[in-house]
C-alpha positions in Angstrom: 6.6 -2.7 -4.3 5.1 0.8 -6.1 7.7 3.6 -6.2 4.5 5.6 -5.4 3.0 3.7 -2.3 2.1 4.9 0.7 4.8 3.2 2.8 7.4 4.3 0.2 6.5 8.1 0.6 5.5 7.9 4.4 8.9 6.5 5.3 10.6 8.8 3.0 8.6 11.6 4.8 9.8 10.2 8.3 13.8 10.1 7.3 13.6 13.9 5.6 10.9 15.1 8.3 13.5 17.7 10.0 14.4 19.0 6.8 11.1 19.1 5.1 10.0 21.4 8.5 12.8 23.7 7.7 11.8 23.9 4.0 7.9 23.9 3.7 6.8 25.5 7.1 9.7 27.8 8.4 11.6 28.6 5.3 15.2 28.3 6.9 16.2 25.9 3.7 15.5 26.5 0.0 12.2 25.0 -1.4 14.4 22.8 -4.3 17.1 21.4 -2.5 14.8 20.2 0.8 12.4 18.5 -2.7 15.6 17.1 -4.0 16.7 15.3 -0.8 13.1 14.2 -0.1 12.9 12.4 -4.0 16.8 11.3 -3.7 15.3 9.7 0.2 12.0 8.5 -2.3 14.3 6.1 -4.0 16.3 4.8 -1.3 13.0 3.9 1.0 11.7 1.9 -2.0 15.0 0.1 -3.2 15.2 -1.0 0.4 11.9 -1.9 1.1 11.7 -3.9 -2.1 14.9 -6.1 -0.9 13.1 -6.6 2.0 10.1 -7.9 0.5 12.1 -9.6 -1.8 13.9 -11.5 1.1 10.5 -12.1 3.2 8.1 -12.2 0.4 5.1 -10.4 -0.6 1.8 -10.2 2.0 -0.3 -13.0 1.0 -3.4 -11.9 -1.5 -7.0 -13.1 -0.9 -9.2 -13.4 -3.5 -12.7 -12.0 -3.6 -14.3 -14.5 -5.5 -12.7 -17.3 -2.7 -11.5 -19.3 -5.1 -7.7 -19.5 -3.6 -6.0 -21.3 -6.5 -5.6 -24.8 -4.7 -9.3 -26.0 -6.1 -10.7 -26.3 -2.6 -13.0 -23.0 -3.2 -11.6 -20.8 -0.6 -12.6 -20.6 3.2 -15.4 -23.8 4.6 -17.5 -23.6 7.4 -16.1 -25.4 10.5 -17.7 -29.4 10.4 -17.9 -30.2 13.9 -20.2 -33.3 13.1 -23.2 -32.1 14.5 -26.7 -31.3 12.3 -27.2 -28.7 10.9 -29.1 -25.8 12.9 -28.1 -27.3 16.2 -26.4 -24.9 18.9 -24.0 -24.9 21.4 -25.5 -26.2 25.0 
C-alpha cells in the first residue's frame, strides 16, 4: 500500500480529527505539534493497513485489455446452447 493513498491519509485524518479541529479551525493547539501527530498517525495507519493487506492480500486487479493471465482471454459471453440472436420467451 502507498504511504500517500487516500485510505492511508483519510484514516489518519479520522484518528487525529479532534486534534486537527483544535489546530487548523479553532486555534486552541499549535499549528506544528497538531502536523506532527497527524504525520507520526500517517505512519501508523499505513504500517497497519499494509499488515493487513499483507495478511488478506491485495484486491484483485482486472486488466483492460481482458487478457487475465490464465490464456482464456478474460470474461466470455454466457453459452446457454441456443442460436445465436434468439431471445428469452
Amino acid at each position: 500500500m502507498r504511504m500517500v493513498s487516500t485510505p492511508v491519509l483519510g484514516g489518519a485524518a479520522l484518528v487525529t480529527a479532534p486534534m486537527l479541529w483544535q489546530g487548523l479551525v479553532t486555534g486552541e493547539r499549535p499549528l506544528e505539534p497538531t502536523l506532527e501527530r497527524y504525520l507520526m498517525v500517517v505512519v501508523g495507519v499505513w504500517l497497519a493497513l499494509s499488515v493487513l493487506e499483507m495478511l488478506v492480500g491485495a484486491a484483485p486487479r482486472v486488466s483492460r485489455d481482458g487478457a487475465d493471465g490464465d490464456g482464456g482471454g478474460g470474461a466470455r459471453p454466457l453459452d446457454d446452447g441456443r442460436p445465436a440472436g434468439s431471445t428469452l420467451g
